[in-house]
C-alpha positions in Angstrom: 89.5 -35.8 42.4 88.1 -35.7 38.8 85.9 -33.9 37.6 83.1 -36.4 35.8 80.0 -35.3 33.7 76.9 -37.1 34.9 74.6 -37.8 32.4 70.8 -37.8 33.3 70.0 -41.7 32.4 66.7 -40.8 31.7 67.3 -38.5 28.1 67.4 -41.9 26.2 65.5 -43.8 27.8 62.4 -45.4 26.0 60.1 -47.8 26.8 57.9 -49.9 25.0 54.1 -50.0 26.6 51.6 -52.8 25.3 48.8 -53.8 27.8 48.4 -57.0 29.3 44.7 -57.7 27.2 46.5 -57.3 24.2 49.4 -59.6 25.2 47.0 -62.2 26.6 45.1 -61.9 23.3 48.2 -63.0 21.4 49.4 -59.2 20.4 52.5 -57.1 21.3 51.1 -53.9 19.9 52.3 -51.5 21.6 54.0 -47.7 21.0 57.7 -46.7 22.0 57.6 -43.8 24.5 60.6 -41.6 24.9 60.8 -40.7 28.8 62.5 -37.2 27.9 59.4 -36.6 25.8 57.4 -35.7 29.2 57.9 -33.4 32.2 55.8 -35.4 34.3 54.7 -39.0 35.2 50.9 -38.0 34.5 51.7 -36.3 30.7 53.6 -40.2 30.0 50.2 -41.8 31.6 48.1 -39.2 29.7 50.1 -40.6 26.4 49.8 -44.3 27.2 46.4 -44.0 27.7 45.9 -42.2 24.3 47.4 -44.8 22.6 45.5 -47.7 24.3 42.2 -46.0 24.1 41.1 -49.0 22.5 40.6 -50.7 26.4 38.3 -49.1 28.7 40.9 -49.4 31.8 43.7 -50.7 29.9 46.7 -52.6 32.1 50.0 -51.5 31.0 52.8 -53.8 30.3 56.4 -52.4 29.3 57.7 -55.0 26.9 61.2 -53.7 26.2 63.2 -50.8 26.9 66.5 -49.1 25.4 68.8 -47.1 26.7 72.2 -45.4 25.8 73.5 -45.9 29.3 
């Protein structure tokens, strides 16, 4: 049997977050979000909400993503 490295899929893994008012209104502003950047689901939340705080209870919509993988 060989021996194979596994790679964790998510230490390149980005997304791109917009919200769905901002789409709706014509806009794909948004921010790239590296997932290895956080150590939990509610520190990513914590930053997608920073970065819409524009929207009082903003939708989010991932646009893109990239990967190495």
């Amino acid at each position: 049997m060989t021996n194979v490295a596994q790679k964790n899929c998510l230490e390149n893994f980005a997304i791109y977050c917009g919200t769905y008012a901002k789409y709706n209104s014509g806009s794909i502003e948004g921010a790239w979000l590296n997932l290895s950047d956080y150590q939990s689901y509610d520190e990513l939340l914590t930053a997608m909400k920073k970065h819409h705080e524009d929207e009082n209870d903003p939708e989010f919509h991932f646009q893109d993503y990239e990967c190495d993988n």
